[in-house]
C-alpha positions as a Markdown table, in Angstrom:
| # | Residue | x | y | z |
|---|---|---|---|---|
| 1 | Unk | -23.9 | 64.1 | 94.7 |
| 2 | Unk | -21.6 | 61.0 | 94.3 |
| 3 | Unk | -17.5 | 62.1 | 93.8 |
| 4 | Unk | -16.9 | 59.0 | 92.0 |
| 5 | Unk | -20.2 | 59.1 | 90.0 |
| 6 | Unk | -19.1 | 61.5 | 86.8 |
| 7 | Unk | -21.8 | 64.3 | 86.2 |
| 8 | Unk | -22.2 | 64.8 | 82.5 |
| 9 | Unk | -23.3 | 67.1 | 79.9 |
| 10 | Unk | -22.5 | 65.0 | 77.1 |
| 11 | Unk | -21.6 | 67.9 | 74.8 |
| 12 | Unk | -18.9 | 69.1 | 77.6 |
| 13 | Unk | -17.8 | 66.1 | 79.5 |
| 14 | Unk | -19.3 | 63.4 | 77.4 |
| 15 | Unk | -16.0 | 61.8 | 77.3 |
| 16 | Unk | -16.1 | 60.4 | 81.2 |
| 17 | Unk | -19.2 | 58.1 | 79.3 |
| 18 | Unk | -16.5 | 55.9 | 78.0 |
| 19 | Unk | -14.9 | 55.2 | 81.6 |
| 20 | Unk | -18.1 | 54.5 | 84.0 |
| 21 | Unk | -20.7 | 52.4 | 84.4 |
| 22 | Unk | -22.9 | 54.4 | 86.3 |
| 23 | Unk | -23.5 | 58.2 | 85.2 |
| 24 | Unk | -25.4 | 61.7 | 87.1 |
| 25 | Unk | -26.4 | 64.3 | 85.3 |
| 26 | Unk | -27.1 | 67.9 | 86.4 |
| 27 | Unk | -29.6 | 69.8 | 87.4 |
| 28 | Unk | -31.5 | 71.3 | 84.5 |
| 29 | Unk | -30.8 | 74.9 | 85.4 |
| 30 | Unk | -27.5 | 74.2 | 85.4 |
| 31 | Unk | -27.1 | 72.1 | 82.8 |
| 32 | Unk | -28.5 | 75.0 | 80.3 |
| 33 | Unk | -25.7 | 77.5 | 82.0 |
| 34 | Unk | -23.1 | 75.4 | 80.8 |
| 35 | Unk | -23.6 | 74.3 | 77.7 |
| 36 | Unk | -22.5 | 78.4 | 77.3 |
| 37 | Unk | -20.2 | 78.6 | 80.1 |
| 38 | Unk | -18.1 | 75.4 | 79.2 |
| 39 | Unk | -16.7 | 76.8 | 76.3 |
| 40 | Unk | -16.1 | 80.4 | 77.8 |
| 41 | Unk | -14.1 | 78.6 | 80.9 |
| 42 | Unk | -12.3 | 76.9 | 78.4 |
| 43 | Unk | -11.0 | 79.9 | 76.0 |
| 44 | Unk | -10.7 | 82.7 | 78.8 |
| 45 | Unk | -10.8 | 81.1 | 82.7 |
| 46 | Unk | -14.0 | 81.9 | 84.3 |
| 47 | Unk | -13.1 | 83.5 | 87.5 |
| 48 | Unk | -16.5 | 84.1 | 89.2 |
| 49 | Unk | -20.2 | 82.9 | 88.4 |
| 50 | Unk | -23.2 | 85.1 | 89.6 |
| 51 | Unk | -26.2 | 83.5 | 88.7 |
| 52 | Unk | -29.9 | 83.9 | 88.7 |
| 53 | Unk | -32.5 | 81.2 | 87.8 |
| 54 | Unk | -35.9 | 82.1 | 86.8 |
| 55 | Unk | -37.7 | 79.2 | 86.8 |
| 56 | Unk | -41.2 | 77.7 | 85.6 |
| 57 | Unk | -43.8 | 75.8 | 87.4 |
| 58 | Unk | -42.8 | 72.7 | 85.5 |
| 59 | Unk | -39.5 | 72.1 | 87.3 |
| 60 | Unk | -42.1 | 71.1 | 90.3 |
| 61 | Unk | -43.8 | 68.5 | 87.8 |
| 62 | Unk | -47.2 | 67.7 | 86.8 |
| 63 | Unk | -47.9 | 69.2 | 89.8 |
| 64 | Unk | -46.5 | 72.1 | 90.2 |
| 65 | Unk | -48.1 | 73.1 | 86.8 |
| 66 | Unk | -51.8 | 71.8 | 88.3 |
| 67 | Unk | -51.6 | 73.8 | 91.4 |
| 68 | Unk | -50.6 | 77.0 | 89.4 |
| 69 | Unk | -52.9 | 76.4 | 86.3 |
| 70 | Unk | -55.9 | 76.0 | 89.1 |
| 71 | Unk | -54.7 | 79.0 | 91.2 |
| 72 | Unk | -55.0 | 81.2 | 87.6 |
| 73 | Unk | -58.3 | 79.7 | 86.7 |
| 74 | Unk | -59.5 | 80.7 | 91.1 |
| 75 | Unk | -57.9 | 84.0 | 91.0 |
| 76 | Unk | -59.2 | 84.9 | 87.5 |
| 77 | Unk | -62.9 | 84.2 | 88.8 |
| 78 | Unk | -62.3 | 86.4 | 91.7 |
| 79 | Unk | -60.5 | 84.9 | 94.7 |
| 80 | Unk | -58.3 | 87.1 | 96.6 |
| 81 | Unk | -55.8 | 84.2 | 96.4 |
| 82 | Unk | -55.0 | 80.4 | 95.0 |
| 83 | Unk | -54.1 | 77.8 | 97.5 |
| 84 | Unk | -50.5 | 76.2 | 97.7 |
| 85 | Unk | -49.6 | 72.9 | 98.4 |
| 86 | Unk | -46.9 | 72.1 | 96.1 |
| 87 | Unk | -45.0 | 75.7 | 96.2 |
| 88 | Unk | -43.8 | 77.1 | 99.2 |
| 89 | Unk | -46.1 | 80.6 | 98.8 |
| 90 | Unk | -49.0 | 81.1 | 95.8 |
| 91 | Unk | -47.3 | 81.2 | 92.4 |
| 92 | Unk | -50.2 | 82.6 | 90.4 |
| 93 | Unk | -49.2 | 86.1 | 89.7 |
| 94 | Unk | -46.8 | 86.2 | 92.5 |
| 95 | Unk | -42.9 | 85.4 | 92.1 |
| 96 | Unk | -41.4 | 83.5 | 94.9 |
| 97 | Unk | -37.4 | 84.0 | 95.8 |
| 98 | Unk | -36.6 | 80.5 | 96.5 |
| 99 | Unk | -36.9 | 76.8 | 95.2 |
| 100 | Unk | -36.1 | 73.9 | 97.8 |
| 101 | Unk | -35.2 | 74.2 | 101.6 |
| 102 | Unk | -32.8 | 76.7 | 103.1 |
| 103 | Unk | -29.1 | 75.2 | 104.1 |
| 104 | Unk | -27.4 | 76.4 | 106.9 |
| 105 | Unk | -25.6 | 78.8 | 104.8 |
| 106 | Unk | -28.5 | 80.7 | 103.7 |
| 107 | Unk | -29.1 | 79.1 | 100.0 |
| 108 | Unk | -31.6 | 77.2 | 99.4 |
| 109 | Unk | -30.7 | 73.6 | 98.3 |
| 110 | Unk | -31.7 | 74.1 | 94.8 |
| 111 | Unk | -29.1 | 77.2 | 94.5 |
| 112 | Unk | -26.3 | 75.1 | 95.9 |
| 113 | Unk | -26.7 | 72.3 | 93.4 |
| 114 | Unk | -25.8 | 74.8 | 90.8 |
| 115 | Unk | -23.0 | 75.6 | 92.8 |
| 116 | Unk | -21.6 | 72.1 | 93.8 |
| 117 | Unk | -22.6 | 70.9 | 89.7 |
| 118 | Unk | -21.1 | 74.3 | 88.2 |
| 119 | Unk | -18.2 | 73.5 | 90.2 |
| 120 | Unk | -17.7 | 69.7 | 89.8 |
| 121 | Unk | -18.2 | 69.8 | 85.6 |
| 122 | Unk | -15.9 | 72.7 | 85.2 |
| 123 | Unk | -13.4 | 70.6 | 87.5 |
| 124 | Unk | -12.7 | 73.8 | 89.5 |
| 125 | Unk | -13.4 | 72.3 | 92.9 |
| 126 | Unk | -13.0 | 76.5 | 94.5 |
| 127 | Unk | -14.6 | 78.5 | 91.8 |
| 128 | Unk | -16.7 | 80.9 | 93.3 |
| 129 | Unk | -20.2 | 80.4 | 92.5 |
| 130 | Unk | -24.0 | 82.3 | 93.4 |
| 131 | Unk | -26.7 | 81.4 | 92.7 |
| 132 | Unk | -30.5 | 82.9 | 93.1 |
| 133 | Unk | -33.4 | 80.5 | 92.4 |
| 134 | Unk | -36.3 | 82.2 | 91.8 |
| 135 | Unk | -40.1 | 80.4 | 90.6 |
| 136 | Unk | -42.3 | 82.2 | 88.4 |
| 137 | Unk | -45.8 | 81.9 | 87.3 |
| 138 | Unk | -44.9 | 80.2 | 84.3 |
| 139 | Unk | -45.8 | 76.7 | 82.6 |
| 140 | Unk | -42.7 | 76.3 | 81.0 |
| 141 | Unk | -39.3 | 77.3 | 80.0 |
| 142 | Unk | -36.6 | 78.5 | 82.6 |
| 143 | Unk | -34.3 | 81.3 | 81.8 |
| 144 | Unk | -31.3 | 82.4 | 83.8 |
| 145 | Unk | -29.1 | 85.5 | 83.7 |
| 146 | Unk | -25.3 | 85.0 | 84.3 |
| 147 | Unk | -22.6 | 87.4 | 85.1 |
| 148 | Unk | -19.3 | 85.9 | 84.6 |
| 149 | Unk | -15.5 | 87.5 | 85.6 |
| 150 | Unk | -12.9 | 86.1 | 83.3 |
| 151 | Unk | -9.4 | 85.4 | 84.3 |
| 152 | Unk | -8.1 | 86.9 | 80.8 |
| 153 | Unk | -9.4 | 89.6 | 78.6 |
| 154 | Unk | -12.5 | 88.9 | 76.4 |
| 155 | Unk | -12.4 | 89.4 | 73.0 |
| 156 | Unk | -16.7 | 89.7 | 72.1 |
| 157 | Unk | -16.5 | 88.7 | 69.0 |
| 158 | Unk | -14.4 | 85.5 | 69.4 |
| 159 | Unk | -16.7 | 84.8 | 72.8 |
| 160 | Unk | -19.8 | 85.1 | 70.2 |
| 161 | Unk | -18.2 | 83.0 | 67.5 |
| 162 | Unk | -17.2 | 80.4 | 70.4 |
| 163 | Unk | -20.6 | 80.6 | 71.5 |
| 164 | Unk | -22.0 | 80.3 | 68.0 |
| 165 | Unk | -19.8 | 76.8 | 67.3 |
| 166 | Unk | -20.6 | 75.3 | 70.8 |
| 167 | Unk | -22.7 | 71.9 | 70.1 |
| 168 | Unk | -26.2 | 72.7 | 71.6 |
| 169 | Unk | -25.8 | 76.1 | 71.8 |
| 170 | Unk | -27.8 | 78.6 | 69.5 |
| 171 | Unk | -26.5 | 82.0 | 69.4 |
| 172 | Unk | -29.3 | 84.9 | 69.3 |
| 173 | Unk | -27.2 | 88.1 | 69.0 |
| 174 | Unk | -29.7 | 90.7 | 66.7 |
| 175 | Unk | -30.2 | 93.6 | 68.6 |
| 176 | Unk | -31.0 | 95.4 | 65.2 |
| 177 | Unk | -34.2 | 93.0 | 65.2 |
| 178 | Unk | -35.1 | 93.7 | 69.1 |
| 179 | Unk | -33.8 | 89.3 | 69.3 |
């Protein structure tokens, strides 16, 4: 990651477009946190990120998907287990606790991206950030939980309703319906 290369989320920092002639953007996974978060730093500080990433077989490509899709098919006609080449350990009915290679810190590569992108889009250069990256046997679609500590109080309802107005975001908030 470039310093002088602006990252962007064009619905959070679209803005640094205008200025640069060459532009990043973010790692999916993080990009999807903070299209919520970005609007949450801005109304109440966020303090502290704790996040997990669940993700799919498609964030290691064509692939990734191949080599799962295959492994299903072998398991399902009665191997004991699926070869991997792309994945660091089977993914077919299996769950692996890391995406990319380990740092010298004991994240993986794919877990500090979040951190150093989280940190650099927010323009809080010391915000403590964790991530987990996890793969699981999915096609598509990676989901994340995040727990956040605020430097002010919360109000829920005017987090929701910031939430609901945020460009991108859909809010999904009807526990009555089990959604």
């Amino acid at each position: 990651m470039d310093k002088d290369v602006p990252l962007v989320v064009p619905e959070i920092n679209g803005k640094l477009c205008k200025k640069a002639k060459l532009l990043a953007n973010p790692n999916c996974t993080t990009a999807i946190a903070l299209m919520a978060l970005a609007p949450l730093h801005k109304a109440f500080g966020i303090k502290r990120v704790i996040m997990s990433t669940y993700q799919a077989a498609s964030g290691a490509g064509a692939a990734g998907m191949a080599e799962l899709t295959d492994g299903v098919n072998e398991m399902a006609a009665g191997a004991s287990t699926a070869p991997n080449e792309v994945f660091a350990h089977p993914l077919p009915f299996n769950v692996i606790p890391h995406i990319d290679k380990f740092q010298e810190n004991g994240y993986t590569k794919e877990e500090m991206k979040v951190t150093w992108e989280t940190r650099k889009i927010l323009e809080e250069p010391d915000m403590p950030v964790s991530c987990t990256a996890v793969r699981i046997p999915t096609l598509r679609a990676h989901s994340e939980a995040i727990t956040l500590e605020f430097d002010k109080d919360v109000d829920v309802e005017e987090a929701k309703k910031l939430l609901a107005e945020a460009p991108g975001v859909k809010l999904v908030d009807e526990v009555d319906q089990n959604k």
